[in-house]
N, C-alpha and C positions, 0 to 999 in steps of 0.2 A: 428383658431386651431394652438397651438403652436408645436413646433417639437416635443416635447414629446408626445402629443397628436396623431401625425399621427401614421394613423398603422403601427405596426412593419411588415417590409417583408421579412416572410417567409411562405412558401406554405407548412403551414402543413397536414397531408393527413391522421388522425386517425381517424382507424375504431375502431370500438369495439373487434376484433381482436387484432389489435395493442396493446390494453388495456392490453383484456389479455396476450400477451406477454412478457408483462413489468411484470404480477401482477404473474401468473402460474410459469416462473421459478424463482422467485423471493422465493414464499412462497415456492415450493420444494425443493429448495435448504436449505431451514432453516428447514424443516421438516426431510431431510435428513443428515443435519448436525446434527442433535439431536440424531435421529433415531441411525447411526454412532458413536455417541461420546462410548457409551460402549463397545461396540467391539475396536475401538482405542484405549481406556483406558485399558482395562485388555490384549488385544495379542499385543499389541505394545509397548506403554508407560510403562505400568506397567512390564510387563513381561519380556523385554529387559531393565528395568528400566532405564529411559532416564530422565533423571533429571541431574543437574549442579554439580560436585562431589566437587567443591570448590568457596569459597567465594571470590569476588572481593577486596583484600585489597590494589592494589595497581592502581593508575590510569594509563591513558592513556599512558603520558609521561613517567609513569616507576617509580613512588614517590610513597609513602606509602600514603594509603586514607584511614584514621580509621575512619572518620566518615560518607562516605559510606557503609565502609564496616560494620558500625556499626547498619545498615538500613537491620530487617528483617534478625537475624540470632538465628532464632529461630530451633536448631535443631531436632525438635519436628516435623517442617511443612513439608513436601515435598512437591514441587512444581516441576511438572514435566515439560518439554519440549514439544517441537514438537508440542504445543495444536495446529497450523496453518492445521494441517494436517485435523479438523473437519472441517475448513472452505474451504480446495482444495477437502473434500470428496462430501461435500454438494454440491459444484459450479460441478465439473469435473464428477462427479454422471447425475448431473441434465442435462447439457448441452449435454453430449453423449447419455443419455436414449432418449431423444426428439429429437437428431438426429438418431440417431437407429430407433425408433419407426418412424420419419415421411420418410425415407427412405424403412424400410422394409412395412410400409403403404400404402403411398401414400398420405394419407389423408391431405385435406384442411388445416384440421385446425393445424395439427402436423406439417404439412410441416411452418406455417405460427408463430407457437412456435418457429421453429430450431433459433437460433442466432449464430448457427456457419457457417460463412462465409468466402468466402477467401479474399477479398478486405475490409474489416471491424475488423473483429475479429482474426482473424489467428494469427497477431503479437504479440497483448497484450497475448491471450493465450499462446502463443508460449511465451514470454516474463517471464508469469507466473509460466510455467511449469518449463523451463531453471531454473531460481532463486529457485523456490521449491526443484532442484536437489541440487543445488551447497547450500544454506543452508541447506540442510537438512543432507551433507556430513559436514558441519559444526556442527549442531547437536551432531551427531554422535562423533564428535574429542571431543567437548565439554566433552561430556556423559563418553568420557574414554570407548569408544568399538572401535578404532580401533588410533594406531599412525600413524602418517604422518612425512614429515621434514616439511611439509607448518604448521605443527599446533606451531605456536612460540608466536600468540597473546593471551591475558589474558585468563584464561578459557582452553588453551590448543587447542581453533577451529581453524580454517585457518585463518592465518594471515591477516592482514585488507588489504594490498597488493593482497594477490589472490584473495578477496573477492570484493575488487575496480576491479581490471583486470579483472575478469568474468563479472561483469555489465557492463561494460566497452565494454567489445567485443561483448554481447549482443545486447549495445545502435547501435556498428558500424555495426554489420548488420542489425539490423533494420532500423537503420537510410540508410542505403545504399539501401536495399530492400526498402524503401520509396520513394526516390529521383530518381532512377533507374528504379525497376520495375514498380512504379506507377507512375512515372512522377509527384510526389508532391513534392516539393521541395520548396512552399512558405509559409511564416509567416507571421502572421495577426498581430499588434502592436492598439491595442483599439485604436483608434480617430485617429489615423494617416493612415490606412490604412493595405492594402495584398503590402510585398513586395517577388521580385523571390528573390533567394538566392544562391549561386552558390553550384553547390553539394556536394562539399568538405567541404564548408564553414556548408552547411546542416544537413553535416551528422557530421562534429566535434562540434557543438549547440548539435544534438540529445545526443552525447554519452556524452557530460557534463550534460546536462539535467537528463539523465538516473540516472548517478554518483550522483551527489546532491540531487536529488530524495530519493536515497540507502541509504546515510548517516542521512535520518533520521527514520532508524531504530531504535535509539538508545532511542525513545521517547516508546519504548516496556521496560516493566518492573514494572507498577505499573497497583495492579486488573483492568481489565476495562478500562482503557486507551485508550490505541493502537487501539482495535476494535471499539471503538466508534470514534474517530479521523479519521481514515480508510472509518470508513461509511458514517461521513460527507462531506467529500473529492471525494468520487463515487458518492455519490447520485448529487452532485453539477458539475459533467462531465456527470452522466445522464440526464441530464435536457438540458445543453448546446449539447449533441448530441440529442437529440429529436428535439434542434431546426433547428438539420441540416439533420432532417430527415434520420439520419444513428441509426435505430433502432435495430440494431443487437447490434451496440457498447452499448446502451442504457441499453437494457438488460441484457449485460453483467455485467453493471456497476451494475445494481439492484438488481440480481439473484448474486452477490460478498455480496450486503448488507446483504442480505437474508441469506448468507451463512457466514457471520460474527456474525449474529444474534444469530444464534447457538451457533458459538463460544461463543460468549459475554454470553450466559446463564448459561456456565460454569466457565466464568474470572473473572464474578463479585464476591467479597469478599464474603468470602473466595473463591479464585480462585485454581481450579484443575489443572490447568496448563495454561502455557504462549504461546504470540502466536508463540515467535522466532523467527529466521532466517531461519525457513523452512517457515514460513508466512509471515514474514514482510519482506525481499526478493523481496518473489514472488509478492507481493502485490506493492512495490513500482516501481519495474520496469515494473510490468502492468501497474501502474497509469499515468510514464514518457510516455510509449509508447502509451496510449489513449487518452495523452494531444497534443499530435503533428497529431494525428487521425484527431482530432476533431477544430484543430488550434486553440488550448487554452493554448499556451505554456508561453503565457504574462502574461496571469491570473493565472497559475500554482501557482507562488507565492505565492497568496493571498490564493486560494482555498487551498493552501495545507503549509499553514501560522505554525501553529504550528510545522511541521516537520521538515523546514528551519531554523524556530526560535526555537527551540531544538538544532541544529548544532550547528548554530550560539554561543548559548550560550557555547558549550562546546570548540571550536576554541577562544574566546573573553576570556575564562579561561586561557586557555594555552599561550596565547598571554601575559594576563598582568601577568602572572607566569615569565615569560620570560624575559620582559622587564621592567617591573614594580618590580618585587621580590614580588609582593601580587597578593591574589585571588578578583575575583570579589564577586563573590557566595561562598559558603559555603563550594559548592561541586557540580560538573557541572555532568549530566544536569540538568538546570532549574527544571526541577521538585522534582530533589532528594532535592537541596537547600529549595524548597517547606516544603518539607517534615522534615527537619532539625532545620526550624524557627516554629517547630510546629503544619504546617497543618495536620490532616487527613488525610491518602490515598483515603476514600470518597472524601473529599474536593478538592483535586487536582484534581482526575479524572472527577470530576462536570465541574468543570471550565474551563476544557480542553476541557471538550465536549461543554460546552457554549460558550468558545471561537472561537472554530471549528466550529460550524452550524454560529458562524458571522459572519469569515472570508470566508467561503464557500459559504452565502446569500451574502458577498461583493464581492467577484471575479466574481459570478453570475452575479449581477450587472452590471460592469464593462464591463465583456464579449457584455451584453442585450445593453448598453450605449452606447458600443464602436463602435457599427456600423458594427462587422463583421459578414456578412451571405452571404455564399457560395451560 
């Protein structure tokens, strides 16, 4: 029998229970993100009309970008904001009714739905909500309902400065609440082993982790995208926490797909609205904080490949802008360039999602390979 051959050890312990845990707040949360989405639409979105009141013509740097800006300026469409709020109604709905219900119950099997925990879930939630706040105060700047002095970056939202600083202070108490109150403080590196790591050293990994995580927000923008990318990315840290037997994080990661699913029913072309920085936010600095949960912070990369390689692409623009005096791309990010040499916004979003479920089956991998189990 070769080494691949021998059993993998881990003692996993699914009941049919379990099952349904993963599968009941999974489907509720998309049945309520649905359910939701018109009441969103007409008393929030629509009514406070939260839509972008101005086109992106110039880039990062501060230089004119005609042919972004020349992407989708059709003043005929409106496309509204804030669409992340179907995906925190579905999740944040589904997760407190089944703790409500299995608390004011008692019942078995309610109790055995709950996936809100304090040594499991509390953080990413906690993670989630914070970022839901702080974009969705970004939102807001955007949409032209309220000025600020922080709103200086494109769009008029909070400058990419408080927007780094608030994930930022997020990752350091998470990261410190990890090291600290739970006494985890080590990293697993596939094939080479769990090393300790001193706490300081711990907790400034976590809040870069966090940070580079956030910066690939910027992969929101094209119908259908983001939430599908999103959902390859959870489903592949639910699989790796099943195998650590932390099935509260599991479901969390499930019952987010389920609740993006909704979403997605609304993004796909023609898309009602986007998911933003009140969802792509919350969502990345959940996913930073579920990866250090689950000591998947090595495979991060790979699972969450598109979203780095989005950054990427937009830092390696400004770089040869800089040094070079030429562009790489057309027009950063990767995907607008995409979309410039003639693809489809179908076709992009295809690829992304096929790119995504490979690199997500490849960190899996890698994670399964590596040898690490708690």
């Amino acid at each position: 029998m070769t080494e691949l051959e021998q059993p993998v050890n881990i003692a996993l312990q699914i009941t049919k229970l379990d099952l349904l845990k993963f599968i009941v707040p999974t489907v509720s949360a998309f049945i309520i993100g649905i359910l939701s989405t018109p009441f969103i639409m007409k008393y929030v979105l629509v009514k406070y009309d939260i839509r972008k009141k101005k086109s992106v013509a110039t880039a990062i740097d501060g230089k004119a970008a005609p042919l972004t800006a020349s992407i989708d300026q059709d003043d005929r469409k409106v496309l509204y904001r804030m669409g992340g709020l179907v995906m925190l109604t579905g999740l944040l709905v589904t997760a407190l009714a089944i703790w409500i219900i299995s608390k004011a119950t008692g019942s078995t099997e309610f109790i055995k739905l709950d996936f809100i925990s304090r040594n499991q879930t509390w953080l990413p939630l906690f993670g989630l909500v914070v970022g839901a706040i702080v974009g969705g105060i970004d939102e807001l700047l955007v949409a032209d309902k309220f000025k600020g002095k922080f709103a200086r970056s494109l769009g008029q939202g909070l400058a990419l400065r408080v927007r780094i600083t608030a994930v930022s202070l997020i990752g350091l108490f998470c990261g410190w609440w990890m090291a600290v109150k739970q006494d985890l403080s080590s990293l697993h590196i596939p094939f080479f082993g769990n090393f300790d790591i001193p706490v300081l050293l711990f907790i400034g990994i976590f809040v870069l982790v966090v940070a580079a995580t956030y910066s690939g927000t910027i992969i929101d923008g094209v119908d259908g995208l983001s939430a599908g990318v999103f959902s390859s990315i959870l489903m592949a840290l639910g699989f790796i926490a099943i195998t650590q037997n932390k099935f509260d994080v599991a479901t969390l990661c499930f019952a987010t797909v389920g609740a993006l699913f909704a979403f997605l029913w609304f993004n796909i072309p023609p898309a009602r609205f986007m998911l933003s920085e009140v969802g792509s936010m919350a969502l990345t600095v959940m996913i930073a904080i579920i990866a250090f949960i689950t000591d998947s912070v090595f495979v991060l990369p790979i699972i969450a490949a598109p979203l780095y390689l989005t950054t990427l692409s937009v830092v390696l623009q400004l770089l040869s802008k800089k040094f070079r005096g030429k562009k790489i791309f057309l027009a950063a990010p990767v995907h607008i360039h995409f979309q410039l040499i003639g693809w489809p916004k179908s076709k992009v979003t295809m690829r992304y999602w096929i790119l995504s479920l490979m690199f997500s089956s490849t960190g899996l991998a890698v994670y399964l390979l590596g040898g690490h189990f708690r």
